[in-house]
LOVEXMI-513780 format. One record per residue (C-alpha): residue in three letters; x, y, z. Coordinates in nm, 4 decimals. Layout:
BEGIN
NODE code        u        v        w
NODE  Ala        X        Y        Z
...
// end
This chain:
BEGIN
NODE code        u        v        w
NODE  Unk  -4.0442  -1.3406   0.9330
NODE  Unk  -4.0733  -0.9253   0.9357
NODE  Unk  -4.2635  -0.7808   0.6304
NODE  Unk  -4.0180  -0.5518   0.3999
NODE  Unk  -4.1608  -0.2707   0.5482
NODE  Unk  -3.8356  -0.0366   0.4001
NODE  Unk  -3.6993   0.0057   0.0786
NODE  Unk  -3.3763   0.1192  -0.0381
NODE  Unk  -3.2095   0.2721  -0.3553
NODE  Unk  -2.8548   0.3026  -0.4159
NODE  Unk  -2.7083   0.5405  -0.6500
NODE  Unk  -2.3508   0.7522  -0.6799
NODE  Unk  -2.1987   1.0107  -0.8125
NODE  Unk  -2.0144   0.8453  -1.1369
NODE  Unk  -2.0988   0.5279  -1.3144
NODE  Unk  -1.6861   0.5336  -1.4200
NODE  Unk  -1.3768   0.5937  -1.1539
NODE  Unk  -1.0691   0.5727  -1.1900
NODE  Unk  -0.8286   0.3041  -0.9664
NODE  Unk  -0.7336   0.5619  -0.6797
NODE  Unk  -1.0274   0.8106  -0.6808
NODE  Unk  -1.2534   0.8844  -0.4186
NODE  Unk  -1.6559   0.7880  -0.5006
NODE  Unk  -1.9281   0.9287  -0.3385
NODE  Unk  -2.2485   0.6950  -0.2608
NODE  Unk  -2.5728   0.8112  -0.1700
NODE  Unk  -2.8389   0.5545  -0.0037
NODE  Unk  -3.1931   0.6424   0.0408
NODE  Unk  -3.4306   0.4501   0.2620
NODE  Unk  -3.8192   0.4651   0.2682
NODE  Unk  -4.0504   0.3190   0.5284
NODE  Unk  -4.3464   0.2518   0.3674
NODE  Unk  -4.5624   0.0714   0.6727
NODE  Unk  -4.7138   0.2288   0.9853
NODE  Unk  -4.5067   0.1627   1.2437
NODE  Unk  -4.2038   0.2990   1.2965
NODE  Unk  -3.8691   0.0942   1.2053
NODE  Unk  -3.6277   0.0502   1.5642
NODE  Unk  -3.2926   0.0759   1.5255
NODE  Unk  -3.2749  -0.0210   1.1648
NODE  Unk  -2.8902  -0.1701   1.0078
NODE  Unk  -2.7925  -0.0644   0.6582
NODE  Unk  -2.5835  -0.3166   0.5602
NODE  Unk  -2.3142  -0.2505   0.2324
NODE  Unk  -2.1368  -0.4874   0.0611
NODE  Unk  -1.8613  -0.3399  -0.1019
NODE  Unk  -1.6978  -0.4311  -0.4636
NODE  Unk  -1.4121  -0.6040  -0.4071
NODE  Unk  -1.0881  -0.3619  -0.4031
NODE  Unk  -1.2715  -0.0688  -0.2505
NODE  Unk  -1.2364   0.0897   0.0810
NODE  Unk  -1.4175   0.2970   0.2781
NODE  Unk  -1.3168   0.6320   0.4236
NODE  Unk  -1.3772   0.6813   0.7636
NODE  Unk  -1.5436   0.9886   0.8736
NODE  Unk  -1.7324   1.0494   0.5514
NODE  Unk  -2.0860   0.9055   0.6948
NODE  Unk  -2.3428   1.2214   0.6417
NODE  Unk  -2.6646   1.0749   0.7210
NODE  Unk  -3.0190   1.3418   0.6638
NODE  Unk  -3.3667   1.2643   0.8690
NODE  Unk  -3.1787   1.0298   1.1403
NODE  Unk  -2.8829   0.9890   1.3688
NODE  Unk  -2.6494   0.7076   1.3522
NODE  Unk  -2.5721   0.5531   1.6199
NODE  Unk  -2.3454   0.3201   1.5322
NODE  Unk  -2.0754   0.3616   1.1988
NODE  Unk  -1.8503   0.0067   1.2005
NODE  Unk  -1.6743  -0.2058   0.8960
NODE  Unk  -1.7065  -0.5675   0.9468
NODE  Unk  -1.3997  -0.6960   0.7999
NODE  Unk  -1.2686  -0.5406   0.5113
NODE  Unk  -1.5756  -0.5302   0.2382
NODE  Unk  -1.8756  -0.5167   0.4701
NODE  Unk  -2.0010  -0.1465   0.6002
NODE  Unk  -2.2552  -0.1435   0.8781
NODE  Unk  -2.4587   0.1605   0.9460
NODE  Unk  -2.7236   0.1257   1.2446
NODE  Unk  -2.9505   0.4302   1.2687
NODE  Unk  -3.1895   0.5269   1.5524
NODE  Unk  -3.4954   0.5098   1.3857
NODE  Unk  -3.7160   0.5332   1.0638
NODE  Unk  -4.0221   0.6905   1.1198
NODE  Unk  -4.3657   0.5724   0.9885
NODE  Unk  -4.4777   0.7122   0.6943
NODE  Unk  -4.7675   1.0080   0.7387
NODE  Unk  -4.6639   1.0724   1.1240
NODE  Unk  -4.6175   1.3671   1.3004
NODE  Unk  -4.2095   1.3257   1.2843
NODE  Unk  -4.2133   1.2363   0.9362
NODE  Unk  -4.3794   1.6090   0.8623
NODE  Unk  -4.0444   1.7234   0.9794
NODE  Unk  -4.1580   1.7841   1.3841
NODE  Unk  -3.9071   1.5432   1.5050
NODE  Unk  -3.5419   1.4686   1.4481
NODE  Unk  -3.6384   1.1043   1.1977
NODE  Unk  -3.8341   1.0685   0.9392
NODE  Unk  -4.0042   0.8365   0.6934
NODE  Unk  -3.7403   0.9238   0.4049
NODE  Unk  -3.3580   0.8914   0.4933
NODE  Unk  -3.0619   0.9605   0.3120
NODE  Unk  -2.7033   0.8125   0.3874
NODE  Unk  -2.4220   0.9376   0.1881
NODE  Unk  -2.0514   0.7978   0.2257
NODE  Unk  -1.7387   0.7672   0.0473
NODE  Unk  -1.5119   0.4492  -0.1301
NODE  Unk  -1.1829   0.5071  -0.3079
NODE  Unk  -1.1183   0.2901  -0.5390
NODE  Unk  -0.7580   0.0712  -0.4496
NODE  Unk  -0.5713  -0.2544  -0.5271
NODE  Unk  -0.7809  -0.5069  -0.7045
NODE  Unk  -1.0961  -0.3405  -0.7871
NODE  Unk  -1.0306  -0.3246  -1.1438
NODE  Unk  -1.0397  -0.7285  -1.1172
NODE  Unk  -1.3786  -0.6850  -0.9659
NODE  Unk  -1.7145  -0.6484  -1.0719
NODE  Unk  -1.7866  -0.2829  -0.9208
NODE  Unk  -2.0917  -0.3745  -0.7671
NODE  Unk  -2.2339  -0.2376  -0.4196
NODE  Unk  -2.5274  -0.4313  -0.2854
NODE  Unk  -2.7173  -0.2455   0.0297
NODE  Unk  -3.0378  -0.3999   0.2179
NODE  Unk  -3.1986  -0.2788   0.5559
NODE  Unk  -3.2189  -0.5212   0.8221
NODE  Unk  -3.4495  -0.4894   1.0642
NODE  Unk  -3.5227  -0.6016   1.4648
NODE  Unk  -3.7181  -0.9351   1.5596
NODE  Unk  -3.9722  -0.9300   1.8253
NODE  Unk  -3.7414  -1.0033   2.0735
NODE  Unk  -3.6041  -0.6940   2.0362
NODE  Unk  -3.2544  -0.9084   1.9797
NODE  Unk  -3.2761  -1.0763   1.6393
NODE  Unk  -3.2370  -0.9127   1.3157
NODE  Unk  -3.3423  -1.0013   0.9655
NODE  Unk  -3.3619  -0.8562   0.5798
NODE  Unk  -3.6559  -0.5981   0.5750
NODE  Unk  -3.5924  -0.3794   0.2328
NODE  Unk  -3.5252  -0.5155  -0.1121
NODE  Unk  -3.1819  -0.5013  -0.1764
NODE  Unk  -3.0583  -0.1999  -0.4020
NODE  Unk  -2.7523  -0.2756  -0.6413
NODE  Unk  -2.5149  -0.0077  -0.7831
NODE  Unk  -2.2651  -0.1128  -1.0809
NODE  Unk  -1.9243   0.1272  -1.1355
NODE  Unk  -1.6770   0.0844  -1.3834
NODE  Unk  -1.3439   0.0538  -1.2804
NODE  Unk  -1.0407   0.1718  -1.5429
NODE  Unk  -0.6943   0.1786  -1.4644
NODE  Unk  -0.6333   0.5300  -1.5000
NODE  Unk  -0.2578   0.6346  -1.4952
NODE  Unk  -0.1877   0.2430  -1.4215
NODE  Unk  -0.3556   0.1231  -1.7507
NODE  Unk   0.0199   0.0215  -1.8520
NODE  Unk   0.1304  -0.0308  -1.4916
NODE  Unk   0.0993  -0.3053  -1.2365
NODE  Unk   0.0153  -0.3622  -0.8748
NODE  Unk   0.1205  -0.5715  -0.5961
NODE  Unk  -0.0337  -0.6047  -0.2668
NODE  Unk   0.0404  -0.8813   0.0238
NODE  Unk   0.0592  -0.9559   0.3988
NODE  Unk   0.3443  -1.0461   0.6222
NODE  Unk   0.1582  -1.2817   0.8672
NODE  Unk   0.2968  -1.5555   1.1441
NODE  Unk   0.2302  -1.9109   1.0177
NODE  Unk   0.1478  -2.1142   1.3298
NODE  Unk   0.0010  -2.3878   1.1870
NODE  Unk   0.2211  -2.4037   0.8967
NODE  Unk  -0.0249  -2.4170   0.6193
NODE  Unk   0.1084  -2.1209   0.4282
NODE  Unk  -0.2353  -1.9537   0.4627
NODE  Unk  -0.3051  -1.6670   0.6596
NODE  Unk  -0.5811  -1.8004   0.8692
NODE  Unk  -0.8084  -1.6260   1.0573
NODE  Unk  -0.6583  -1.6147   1.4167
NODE  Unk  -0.3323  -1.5312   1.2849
NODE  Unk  -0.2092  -1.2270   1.3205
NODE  Unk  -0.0097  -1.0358   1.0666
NODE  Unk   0.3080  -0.8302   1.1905
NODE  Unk   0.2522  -0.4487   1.1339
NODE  Unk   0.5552  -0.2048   1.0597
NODE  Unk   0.7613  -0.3984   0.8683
NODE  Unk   0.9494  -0.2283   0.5769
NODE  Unk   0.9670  -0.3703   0.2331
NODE  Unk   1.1781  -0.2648  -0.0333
NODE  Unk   1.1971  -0.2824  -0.4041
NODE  Unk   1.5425  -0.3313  -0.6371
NODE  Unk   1.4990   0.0180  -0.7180
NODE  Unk   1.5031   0.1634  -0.3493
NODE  Unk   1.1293   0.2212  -0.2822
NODE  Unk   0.9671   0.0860   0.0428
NODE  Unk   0.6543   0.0356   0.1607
NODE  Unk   0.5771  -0.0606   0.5419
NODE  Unk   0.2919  -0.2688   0.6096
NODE  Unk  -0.0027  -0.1776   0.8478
NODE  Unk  -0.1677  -0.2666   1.1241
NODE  Unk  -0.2930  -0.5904   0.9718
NODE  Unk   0.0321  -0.6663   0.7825
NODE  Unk  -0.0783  -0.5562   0.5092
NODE  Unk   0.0622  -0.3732   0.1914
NODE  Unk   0.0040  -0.2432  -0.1561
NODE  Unk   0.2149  -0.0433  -0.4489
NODE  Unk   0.1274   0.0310  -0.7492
NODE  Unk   0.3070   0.1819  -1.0466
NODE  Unk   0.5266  -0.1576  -1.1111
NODE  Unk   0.6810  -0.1566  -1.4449
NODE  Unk   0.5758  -0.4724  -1.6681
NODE  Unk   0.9282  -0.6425  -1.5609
NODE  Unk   1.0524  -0.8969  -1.3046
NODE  Unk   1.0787  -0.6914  -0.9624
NODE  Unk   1.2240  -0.7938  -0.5912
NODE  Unk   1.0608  -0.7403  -0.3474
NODE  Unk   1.3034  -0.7898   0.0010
NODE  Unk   1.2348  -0.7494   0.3435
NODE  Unk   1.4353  -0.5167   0.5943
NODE  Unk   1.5054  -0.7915   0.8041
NODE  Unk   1.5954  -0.5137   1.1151
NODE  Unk   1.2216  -0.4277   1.1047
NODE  Unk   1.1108  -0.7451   1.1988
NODE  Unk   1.0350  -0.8659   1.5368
NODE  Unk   1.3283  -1.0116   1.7470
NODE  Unk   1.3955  -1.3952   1.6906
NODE  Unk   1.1722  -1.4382   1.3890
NODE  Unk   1.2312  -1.6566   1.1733
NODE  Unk   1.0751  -1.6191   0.7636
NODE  Unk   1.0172  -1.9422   0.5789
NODE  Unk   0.9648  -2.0041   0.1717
NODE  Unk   0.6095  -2.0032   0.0537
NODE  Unk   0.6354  -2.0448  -0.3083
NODE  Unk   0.8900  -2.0725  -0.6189
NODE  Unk   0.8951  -1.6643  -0.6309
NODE  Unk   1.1345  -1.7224  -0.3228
NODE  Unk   1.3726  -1.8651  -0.5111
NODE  Unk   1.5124  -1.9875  -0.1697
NODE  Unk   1.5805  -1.7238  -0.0005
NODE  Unk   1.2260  -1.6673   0.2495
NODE  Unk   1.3304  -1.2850   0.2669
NODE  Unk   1.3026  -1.2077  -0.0695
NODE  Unk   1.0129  -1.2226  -0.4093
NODE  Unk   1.0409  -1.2484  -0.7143
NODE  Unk   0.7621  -1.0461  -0.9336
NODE  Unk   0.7233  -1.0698  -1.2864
NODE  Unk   0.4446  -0.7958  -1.3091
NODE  Unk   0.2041  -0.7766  -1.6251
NODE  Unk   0.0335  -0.4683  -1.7365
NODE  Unk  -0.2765  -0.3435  -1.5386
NODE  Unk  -0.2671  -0.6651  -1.3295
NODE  Unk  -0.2586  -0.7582  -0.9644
NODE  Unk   0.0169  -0.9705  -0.8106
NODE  Unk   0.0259  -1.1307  -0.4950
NODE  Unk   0.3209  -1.1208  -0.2557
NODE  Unk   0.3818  -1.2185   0.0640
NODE  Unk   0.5928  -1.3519   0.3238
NODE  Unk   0.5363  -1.5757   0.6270
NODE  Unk   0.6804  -1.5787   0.9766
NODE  Unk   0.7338  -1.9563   1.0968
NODE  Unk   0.8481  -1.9857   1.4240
NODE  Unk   0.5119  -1.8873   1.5426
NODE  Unk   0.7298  -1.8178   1.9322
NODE  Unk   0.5944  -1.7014   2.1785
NODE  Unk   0.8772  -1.3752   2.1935
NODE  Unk   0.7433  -1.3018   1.8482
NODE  Unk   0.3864  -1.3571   1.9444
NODE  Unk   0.3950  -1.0645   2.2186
NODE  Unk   0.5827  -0.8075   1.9563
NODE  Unk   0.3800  -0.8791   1.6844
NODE  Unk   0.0647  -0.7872   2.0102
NODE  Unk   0.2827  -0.4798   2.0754
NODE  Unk   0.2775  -0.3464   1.7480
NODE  Unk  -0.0590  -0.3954   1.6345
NODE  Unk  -0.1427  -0.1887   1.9574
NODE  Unk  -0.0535   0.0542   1.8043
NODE  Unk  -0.3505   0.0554   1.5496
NODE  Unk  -0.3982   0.3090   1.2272
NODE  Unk  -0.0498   0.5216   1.3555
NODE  Unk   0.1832   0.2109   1.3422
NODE  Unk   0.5007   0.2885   1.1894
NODE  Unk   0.8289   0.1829   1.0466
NODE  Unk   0.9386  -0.0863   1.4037
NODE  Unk   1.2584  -0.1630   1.4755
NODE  Unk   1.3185  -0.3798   1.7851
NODE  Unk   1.5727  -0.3136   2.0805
NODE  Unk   1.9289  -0.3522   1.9316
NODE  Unk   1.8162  -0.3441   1.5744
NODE  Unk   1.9005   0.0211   1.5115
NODE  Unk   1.7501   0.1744   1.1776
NODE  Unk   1.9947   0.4523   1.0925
NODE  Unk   2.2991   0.2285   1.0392
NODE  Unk   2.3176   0.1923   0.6561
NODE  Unk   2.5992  -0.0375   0.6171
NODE  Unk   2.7043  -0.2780   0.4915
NODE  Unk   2.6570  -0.1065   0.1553
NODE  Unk   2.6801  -0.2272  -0.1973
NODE  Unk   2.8302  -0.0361  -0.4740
NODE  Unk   2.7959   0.0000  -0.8392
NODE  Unk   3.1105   0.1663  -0.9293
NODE  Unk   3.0519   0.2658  -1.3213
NODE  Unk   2.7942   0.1881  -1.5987
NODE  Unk   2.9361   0.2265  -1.8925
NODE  Unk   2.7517   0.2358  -2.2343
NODE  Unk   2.8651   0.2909  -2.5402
NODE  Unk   2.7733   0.5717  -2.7586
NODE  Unk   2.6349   0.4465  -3.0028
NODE  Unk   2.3636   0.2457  -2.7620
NODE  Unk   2.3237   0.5730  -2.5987
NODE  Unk   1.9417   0.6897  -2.5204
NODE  Unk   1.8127   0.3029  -2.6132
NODE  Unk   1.7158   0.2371  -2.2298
NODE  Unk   2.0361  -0.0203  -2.1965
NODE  Unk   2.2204   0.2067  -1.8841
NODE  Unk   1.8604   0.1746  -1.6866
NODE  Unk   1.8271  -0.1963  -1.7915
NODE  Unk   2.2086  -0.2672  -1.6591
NODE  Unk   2.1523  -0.0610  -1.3510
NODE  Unk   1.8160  -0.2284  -1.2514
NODE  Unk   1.9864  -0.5728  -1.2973
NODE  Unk   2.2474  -0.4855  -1.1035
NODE  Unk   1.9970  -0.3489  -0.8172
NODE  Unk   1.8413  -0.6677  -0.8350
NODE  Unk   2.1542  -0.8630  -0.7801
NODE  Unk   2.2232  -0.6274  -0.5011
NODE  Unk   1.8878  -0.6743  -0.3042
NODE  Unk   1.9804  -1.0048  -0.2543
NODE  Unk   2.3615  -0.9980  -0.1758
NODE  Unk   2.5102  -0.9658   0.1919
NODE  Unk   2.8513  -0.8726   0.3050
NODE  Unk   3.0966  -1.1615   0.3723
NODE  Unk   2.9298  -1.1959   0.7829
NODE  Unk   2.5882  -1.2833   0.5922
NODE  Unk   2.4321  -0.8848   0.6952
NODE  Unk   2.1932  -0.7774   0.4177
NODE  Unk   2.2884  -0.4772   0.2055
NODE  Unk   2.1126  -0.1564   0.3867
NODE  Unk   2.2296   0.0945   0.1065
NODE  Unk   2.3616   0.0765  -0.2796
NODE  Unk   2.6006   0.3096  -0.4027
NODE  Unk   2.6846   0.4500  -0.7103
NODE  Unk   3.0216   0.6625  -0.8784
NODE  Unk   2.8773   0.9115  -1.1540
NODE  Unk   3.0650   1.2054  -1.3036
NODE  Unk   2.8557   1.5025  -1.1351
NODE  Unk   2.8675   1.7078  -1.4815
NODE  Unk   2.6772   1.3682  -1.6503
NODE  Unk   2.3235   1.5382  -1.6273
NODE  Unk   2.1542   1.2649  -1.8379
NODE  Unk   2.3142   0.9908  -1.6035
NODE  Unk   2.2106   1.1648  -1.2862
NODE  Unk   1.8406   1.1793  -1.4090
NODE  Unk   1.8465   0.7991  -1.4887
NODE  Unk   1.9720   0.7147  -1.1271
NODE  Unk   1.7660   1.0144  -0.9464
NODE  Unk   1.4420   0.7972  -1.1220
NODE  Unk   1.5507   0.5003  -1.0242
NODE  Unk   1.5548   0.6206  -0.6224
NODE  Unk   1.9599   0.7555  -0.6063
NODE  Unk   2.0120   1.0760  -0.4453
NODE  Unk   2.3370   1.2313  -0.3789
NODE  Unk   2.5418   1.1422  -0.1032
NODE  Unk   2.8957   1.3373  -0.1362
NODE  Unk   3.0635   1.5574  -0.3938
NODE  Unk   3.4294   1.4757  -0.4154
NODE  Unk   3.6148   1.7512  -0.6243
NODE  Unk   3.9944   1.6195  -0.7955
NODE  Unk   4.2168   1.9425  -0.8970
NODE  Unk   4.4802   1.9294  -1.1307
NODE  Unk   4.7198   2.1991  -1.3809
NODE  Unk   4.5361   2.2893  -1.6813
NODE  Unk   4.7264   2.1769  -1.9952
NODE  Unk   4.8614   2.4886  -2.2205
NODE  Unk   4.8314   2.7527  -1.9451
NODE  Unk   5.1761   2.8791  -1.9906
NODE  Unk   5.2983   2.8552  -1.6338
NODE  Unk   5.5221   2.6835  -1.4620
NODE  Unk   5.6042   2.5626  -1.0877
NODE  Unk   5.8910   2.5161  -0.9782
NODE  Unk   5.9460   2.1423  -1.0795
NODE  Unk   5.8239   2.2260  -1.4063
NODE  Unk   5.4630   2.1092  -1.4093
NODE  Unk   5.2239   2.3446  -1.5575
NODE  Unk   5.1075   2.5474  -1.2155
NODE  Unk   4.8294   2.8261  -1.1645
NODE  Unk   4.5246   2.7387  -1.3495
NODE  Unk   4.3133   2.4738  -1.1862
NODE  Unk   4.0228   2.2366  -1.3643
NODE  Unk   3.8132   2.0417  -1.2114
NODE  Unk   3.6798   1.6562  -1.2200
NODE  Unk   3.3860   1.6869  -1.0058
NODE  Unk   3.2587   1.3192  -0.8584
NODE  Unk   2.9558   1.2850  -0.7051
NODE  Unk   2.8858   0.9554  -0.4788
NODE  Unk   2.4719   0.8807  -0.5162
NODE  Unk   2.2926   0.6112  -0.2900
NODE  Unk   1.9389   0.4799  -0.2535
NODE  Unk   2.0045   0.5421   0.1224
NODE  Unk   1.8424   0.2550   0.3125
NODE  Unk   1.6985  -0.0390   0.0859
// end
């Protein structure tokens, strides 16, 4: 076995972040022997729920020359050299030397605030055949704290749409998950998932939420099976009953595991980081009917301001997330009749994802004006009853 020739201490720039903000870490490396350490490999095991940003490697006294993530919590950083201690190139005559510093940056996403914050870095170093590697430094452990920030009263979601070949309901390791595939909330928000099949939101109200799938964003001929009660039997759709500042799991499996969906699913992930909202030949995305439609809320008065219009409209969303038209075609849009004069009414829908869609303008005779037509209906002055149509667009 080497001798722990190196050492390492980690350190960053807050002890406290916030779910969502950037972190900067800063790891310093020391070889304390006399010979110089060969391509050396920091390795960095992240907190759970923390990413790293590519491209914000700086590394002082060395060159990387290789910068690689080995699944999702384990950064690798292999560096040319580390000189000896006392030698010519650790005076500064050479590009390495004896004292190194490595600084790169996490943000802070889903699930870290479920974690225990804690980065653990050790140097490992080559064998004597010049193949092997093996732990050389102590290893250096940084604690953050992790708060929830603006989703202290807020909840999370993250999942993975994934093909199922084996039909254990796990996503197993040499299965792939099915990138650019849209998702959609009761309240018209979407998400797409990426390259992986992967995808987060945050910002859930503690309520029960549905979570659908645009079933024209899938690949061709796949076929979605139910992987828990929160499908409530239908495989395209989730229920969530989200809790404040918690993490909920969600997602959905592809069963048919076909060989047509195999070579999309290939296709897409291709693509890599820049994959996209996918929509297969014949499955065109701009088509936004069938539609549903809310045609009034009505509350009364006297329950005005009490949050009872936004709790009828989001129940109705929900019912409409999971309703087709009378050929079994998902809803792509939801649409909703408000007086366009109703400001506080178009601010509840307008938060809840509605924009408008058309303006539809009814004249008729003003009463008292004092004219006459011809037939003896008040003529001449015109009011007004402005309607305005609002949709979520495509759900």
């Amino acid at each position: 076995m080497l001798a722990a020739t190196l050492s390492i201490d980690k350190t960053s720039t807050s002890r406290s972040v916030e779910m969502g903000d950037l972190i900067t870490y800063q790891l310093r490396i020391r070889n304390n022997g006399k010979s110089p350490a060969l391509s050396p490999k920091v390795v960095d095991r992240l907190p759970r729920g923390f990413r790293f940003e590519p491209g914000s490697v700086r590394i002082a006294n060395a060159r990387a020359t290789q910068v690689q993530m080995q699944g999702d919590r384990e950064l690798h950083i292999t560096l040319d050299r580390v000189a000896a201690a006392g030698t010519a190139q650790a005076a500064g005559q050479g590009a390495s030397s004896s004292d190194v510093t490595i600084t790169y940056r996490l943000r802070a996403g889903v699930g870290s605030s479920q974690g225990d914050g804690i980065n653990r870095a050790h140097v490992q170093c080559l064998g004597r055949d010049g193949a092997s590697r093996s732990q050389c430094s102590n290893e250096s452990r940084w604690k953050v704290r992790v708060t929830g920030g603006i989703f202290s009263d807020e909840a999370c979601l993250a999942g993975q749409i994934y093909v199922d070949c084996n039909g254990n309901s796990v996503k197993d390791r040499e299965e792939l998950g099915i990138p650019g595939v849209r998702l959609y909330l009761e309240n018209g928000t979407w998400i797409v998932s990426d390259e992986q099949g992967k995808y987060s939101h945050c910002g859930l109200r503690p309520r029960t939420h549905v979570l659908k799938v645009d079933e024209r964003t899938l690949p061709r001929k796949s076929r979605l099976v139910t992987s828990s009660a929160q499908n409530v039997g239908d495989a395209h759709s989730l229920f969530i009953d989200a809790k404040k500042g918690m993490l909920h799991r969600a997602d959905f499996i592809e069963g048919s595991c076909s060989a047509t969906v195999i070579e999309q699913v290939k296709a897409r992930q291709a693509q890599g980081a820049n994959v996209s909202v996918q929509t297969e030949p014949g499955q065109p995305l701009d088509d936004l009917v069938p539609a549903g439609e809310i045609y009034v809320v009505g509350v009364s008065p006297n329950a005005q301001g009490s949050g009872l219009g936004r709790t009828v409209t989001l129940r109705a969303l929900a019912y409409l997330a999971l309703a087709s038209d009378e050929n079994g075609e998902p809803l792509h849009a939801i649409e909703l009749y408000v007086d366009a004069d109703n400001a506080p009414a178009l601010k509840l829908y307008e938060s809840l994802g509605f924009a408008v869609a058309t303006v539809d303008r009814m004249y008729a005779p003003e009463r008292g004006s004092g004219k006459s037509s011809s037939n003896g209906v008040d003529a001449g002055v015109l009011s007004a009853v402005t309607t305005a149509v609002i949709s979520t667009g495509s759900i």
